[in-house]
C-alpha positions as CSV (number, residue, x, y, z in Angstrom):
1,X,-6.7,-1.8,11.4
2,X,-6.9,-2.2,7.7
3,X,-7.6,-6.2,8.2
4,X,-10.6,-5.4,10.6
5,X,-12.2,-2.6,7.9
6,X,-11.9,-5.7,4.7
7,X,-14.0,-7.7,7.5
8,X,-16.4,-4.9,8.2
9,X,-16.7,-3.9,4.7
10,X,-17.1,-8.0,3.8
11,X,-19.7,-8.2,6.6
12,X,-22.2,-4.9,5.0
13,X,-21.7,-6.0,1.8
14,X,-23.0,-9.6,2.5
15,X,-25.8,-8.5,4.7
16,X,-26.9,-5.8,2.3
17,X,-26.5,-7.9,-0.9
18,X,-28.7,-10.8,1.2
19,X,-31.6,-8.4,2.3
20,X,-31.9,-6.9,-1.2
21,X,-32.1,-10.3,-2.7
22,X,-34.8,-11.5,-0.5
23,X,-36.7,-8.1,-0.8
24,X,-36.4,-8.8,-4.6
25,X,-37.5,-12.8,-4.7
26,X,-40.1,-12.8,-1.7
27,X,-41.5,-9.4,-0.8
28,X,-41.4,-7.2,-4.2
29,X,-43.4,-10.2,-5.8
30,X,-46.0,-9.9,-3.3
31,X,-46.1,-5.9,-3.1
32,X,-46.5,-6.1,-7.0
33,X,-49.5,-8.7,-6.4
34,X,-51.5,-6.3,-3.4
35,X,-50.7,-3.2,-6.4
36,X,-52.4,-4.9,-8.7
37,X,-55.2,-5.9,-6.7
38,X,-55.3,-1.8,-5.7
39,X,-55.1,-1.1,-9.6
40,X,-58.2,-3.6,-10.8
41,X,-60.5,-2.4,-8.0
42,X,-60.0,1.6,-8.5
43,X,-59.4,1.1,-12.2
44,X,-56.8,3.5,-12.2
45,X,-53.4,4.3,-12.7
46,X,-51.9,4.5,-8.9
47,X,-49.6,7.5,-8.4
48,X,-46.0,6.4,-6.9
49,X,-47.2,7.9,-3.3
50,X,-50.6,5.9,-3.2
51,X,-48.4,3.2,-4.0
52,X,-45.9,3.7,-1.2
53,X,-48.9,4.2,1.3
54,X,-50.6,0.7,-0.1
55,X,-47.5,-1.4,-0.2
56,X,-44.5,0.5,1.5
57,X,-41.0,-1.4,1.0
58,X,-39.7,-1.7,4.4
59,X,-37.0,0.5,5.8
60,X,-34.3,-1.9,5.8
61,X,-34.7,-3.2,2.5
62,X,-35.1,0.1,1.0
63,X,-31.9,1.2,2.7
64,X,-30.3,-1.9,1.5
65,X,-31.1,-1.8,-2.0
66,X,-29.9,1.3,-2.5
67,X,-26.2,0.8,-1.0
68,X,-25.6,-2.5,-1.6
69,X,-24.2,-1.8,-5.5
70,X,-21.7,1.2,-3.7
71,X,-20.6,-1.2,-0.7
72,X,-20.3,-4.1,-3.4
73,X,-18.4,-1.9,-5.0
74,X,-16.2,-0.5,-2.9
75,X,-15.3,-4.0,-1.3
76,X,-14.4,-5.4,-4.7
77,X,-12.2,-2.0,-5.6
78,X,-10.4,-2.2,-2.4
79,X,-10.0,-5.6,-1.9
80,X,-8.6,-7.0,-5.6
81,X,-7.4,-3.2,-7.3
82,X,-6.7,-0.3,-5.3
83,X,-6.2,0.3,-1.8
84,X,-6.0,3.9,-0.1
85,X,-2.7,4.0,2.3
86,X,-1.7,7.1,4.8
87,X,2.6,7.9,5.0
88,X,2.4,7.7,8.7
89,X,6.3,8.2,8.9
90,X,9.2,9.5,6.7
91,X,10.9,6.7,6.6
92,X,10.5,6.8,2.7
93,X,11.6,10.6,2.6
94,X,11.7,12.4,-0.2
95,X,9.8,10.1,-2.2
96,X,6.6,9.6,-0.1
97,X,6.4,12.5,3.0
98,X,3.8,12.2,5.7
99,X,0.7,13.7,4.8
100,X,1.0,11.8,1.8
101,X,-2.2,9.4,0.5
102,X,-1.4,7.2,-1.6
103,X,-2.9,4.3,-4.3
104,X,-1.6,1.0,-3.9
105,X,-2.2,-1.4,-6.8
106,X,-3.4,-4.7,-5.1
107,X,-3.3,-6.6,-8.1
108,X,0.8,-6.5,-9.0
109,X,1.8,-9.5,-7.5
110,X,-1.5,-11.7,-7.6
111,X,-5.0,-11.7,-6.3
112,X,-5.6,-12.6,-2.5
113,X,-8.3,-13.0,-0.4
114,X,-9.1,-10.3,1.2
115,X,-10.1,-11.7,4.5
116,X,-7.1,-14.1,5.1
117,X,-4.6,-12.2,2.5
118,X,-3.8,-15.8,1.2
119,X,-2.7,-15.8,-2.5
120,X,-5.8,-16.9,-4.3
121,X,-4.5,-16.6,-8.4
122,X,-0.3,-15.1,-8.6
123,X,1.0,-12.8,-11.4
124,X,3.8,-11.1,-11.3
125,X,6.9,-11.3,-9.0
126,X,8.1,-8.0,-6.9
127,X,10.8,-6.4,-9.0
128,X,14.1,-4.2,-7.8
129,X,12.7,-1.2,-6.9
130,X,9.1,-1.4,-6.6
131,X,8.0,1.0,-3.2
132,X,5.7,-2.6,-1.8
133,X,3.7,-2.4,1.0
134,X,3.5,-5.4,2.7
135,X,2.3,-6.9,6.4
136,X,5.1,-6.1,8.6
137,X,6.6,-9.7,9.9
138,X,6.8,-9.2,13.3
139,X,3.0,-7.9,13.7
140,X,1.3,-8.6,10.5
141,X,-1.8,-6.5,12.3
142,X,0.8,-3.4,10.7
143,X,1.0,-2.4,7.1
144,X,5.0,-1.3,6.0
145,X,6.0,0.6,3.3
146,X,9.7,-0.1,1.8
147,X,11.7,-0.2,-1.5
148,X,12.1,-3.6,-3.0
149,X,15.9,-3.5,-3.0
150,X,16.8,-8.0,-3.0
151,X,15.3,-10.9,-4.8
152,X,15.4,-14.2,-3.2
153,X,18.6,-15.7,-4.1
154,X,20.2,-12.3,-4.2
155,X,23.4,-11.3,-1.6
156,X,22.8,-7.5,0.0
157,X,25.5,-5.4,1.6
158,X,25.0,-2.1,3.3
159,X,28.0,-0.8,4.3
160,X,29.3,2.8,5.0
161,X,25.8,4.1,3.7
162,X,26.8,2.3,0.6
163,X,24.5,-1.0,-1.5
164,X,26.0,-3.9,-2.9
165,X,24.1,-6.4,-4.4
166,X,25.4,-9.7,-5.9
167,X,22.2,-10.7,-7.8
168,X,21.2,-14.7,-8.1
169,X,22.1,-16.5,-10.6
170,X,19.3,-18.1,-12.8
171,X,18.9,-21.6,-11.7
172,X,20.4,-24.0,-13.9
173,X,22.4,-21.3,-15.3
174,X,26.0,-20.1,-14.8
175,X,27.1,-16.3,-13.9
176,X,29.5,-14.3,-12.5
177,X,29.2,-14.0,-8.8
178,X,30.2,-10.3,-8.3
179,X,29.2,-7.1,-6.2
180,X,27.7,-4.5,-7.9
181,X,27.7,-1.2,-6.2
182,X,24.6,0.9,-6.9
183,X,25.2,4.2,-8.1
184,X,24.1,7.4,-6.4
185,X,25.0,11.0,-7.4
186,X,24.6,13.8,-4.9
187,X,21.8,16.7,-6.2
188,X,21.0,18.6,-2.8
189,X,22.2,19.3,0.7
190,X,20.3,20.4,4.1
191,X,16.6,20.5,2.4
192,X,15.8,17.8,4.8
193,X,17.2,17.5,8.7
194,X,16.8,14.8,11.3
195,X,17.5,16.2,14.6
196,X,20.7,18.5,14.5
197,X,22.2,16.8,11.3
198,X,21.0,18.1,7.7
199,X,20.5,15.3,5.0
200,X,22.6,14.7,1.6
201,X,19.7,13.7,-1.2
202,X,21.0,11.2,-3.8
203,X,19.8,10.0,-6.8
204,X,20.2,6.1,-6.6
205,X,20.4,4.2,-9.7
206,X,19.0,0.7,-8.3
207,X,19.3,-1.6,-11.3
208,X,17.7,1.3,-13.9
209,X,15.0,2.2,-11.1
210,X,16.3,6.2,-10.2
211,X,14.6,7.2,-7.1
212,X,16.0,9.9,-4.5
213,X,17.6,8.7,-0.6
214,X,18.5,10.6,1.7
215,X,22.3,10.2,3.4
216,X,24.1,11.7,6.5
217,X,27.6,10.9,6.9
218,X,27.5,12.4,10.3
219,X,25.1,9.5,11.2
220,X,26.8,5.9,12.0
221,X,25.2,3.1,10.8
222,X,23.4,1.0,13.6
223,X,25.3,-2.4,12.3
224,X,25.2,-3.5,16.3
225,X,21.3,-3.4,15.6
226,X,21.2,-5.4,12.2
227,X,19.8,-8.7,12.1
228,X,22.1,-11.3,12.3
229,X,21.7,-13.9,9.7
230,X,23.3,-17.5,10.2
231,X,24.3,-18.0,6.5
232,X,26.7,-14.9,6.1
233,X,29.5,-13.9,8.5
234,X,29.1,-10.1,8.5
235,X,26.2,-8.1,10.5
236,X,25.9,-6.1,7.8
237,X,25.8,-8.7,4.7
238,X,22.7,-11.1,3.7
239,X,21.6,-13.2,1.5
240,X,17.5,-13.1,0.7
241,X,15.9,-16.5,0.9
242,X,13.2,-18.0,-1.3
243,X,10.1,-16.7,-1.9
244,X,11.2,-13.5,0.4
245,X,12.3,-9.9,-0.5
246,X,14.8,-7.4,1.3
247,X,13.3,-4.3,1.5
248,X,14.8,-0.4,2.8
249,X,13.3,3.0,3.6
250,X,14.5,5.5,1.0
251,X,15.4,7.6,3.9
252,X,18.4,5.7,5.1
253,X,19.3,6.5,8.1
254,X,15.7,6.8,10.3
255,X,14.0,3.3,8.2
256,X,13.4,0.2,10.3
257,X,13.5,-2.0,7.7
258,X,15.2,-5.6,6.8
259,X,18.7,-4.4,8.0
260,X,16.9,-4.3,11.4
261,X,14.4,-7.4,11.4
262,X,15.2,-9.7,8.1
263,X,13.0,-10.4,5.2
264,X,9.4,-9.7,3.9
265,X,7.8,-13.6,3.1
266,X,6.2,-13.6,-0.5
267,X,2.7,-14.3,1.7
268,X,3.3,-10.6,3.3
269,X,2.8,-8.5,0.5
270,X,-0.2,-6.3,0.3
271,X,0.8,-5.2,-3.3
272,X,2.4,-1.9,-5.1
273,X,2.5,1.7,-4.6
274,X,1.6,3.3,-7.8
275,X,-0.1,7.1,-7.1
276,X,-0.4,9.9,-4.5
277,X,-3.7,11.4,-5.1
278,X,-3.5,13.7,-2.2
279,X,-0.5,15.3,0.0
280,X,-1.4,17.2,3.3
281,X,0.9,19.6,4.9
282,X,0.9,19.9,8.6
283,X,3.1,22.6,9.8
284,X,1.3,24.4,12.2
285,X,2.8,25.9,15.3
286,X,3.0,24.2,18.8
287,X,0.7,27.5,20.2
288,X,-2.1,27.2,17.7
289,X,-5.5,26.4,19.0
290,X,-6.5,24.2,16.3
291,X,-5.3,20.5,16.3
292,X,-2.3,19.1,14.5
293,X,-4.3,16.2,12.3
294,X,-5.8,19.1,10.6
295,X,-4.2,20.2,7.5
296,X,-2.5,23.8,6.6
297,X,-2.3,23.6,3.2
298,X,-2.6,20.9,0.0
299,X,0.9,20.2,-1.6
300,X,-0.6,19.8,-5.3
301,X,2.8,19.3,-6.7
302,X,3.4,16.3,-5.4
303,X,-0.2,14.4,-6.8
304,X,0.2,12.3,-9.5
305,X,2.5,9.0,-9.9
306,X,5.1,8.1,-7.6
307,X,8.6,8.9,-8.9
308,X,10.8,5.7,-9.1
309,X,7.9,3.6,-9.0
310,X,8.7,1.9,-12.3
311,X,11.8,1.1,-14.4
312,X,13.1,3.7,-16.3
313,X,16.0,3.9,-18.5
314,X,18.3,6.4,-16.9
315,X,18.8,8.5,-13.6
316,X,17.1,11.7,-14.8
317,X,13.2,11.1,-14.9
């Protein structure tokens, strides 16, 4: 859906920005020219209505001329800085919760083409922890939105709900090849439930990135579902190839994510989220007479930037 708006929105802005130009270079030249002719045979100053009656710009141009600089502007802000994204799911409980509307910075990783999402000019690489939203592999007509948790080269294990991560060594250099497990201390139990089962919330230290997960030890891990990948012997071990990134859901135990389906491709991502400039509740009973997409209430507390989105220096931003 998002793809088919950057082509609407590329489509108005081209047709408006073409109609304005041709109303400025061939048609205002010649409205001037009948004005003037008005002007020198009354010898007087026409009032701006006289004018409109004598040489009226037409509809369409008028129209166009006046939103082409919003739609031109829109379609640049969209498509190369910032991008509005809906939390459809809470697969990234308790960071992002649905109702949430979020800001995703297009620019982080590179500038693409908004049409055919190819990397036009690259910047930065995705780093540990960034929350990325990205075209979902398997139908890239769906935009994801997952933690950044391996770097290509990097080994990943997820294993009785806990991450190890062996991180690549720097080509051409030498390292110690060792899991690290990622710390997490507990803060909260049963503020969050998924069916019967109350959820543990952690704080997970993810290489100096401290962002909240939520855990349930009553819940197995699905490693019967994981991807299977050829180059490790485990289900639930893998190692991230070039130019890809292994993502999770902050809420561990209801997130498809690349335990499930494999890697996001560099080409994938749409770019970083940054900001939640607006939070929506919807808890409204199953016996109102109003429908569930409209809101109850505005959570305020939660606008503003993302926790975890960026590095910080301990667990206790």
């Amino acid at each position: 859906m998002a793809s088919y708006f950057s082509i609407l929105l590329f489509i108005l802005t081209v047709t408006t920005g073409f109609i304005w130009l041709l109303d400025a270079v061939l048609w205002a030249p010649k409205r001037k020219q009948k004005l003037a002719a008005a002007s020198g045979a009354t010898q007087l100053d026409l009032e701006e209505d006289v004018k409109h009656r004598i040489a009226p710009q037409h509809p369409v141009a008028e129209f166009s001329e006046s939103v082409f600089p919003v739609i031109a502007f829109v379609f640049v802000l969209r498509s190369f800085l910032y991008e509005p994204f809906q939390i459809p799911s809470g697969s990234m409980m308790p960071t992002l919760l649905v109702g949430d509307f979020i800001l995703v910075e297009k620019y982080s990783y590179g500038l693409r083409n908004p049409l055919a999402n190819e990397m036009l000019v690259e910047f930065e690489q995705p780093e540990r922890g960034d929350i990325a939203v990205f075209k979902f592999p398997k139908n890239p007509n769906l935009d994801y939105i997952k933690r950044v948790v391996g770097l290509p080269g990097d080994r990943i294990i997820y294993r009785n709900k806990y991450l190890y991560i062996q991180k690549a060594c720097p080509q051409g250099e030498k390292c110690e090849q060792k899991f690290a497990e990622m710390e997490k201390v507990l803060v909260e139990r049963g503020e969050f439930q998924q069916g019967p089962y109350k959820l543990d919330r952690y704080v997970e230290d993810l290489d100096g990135v401290a962002h909240d997960v939520l855990l349930s030890y009553r819940l197995p891990d699905m490693t019967a579902q994981y991807y299977k990948q050829s180059a490790t012997a485990r289900r639930d071990e893998w190692i991230v190839p070039e130019d890809s990134y292994f993502v999770l859901g902050d809420n561990r135990d209801n997130s498809e994510d690349s335990r499930y389906w494999g890697f996001v491709p560099k080409e994938n991502l749409v770019g970083k989220a940054v900001f939640i400039w607006m939070s929506f509740e919807f808890e409204r009973d199953e016996d109102s007479a109003l429908p569930s997409w409209i809101p109850t209430g505005i959570r305020f507390s939660r606008l503003g930037k993302i926790p975890g989105a960026s590095v910080v220096e301990s667990v206790n931003e």
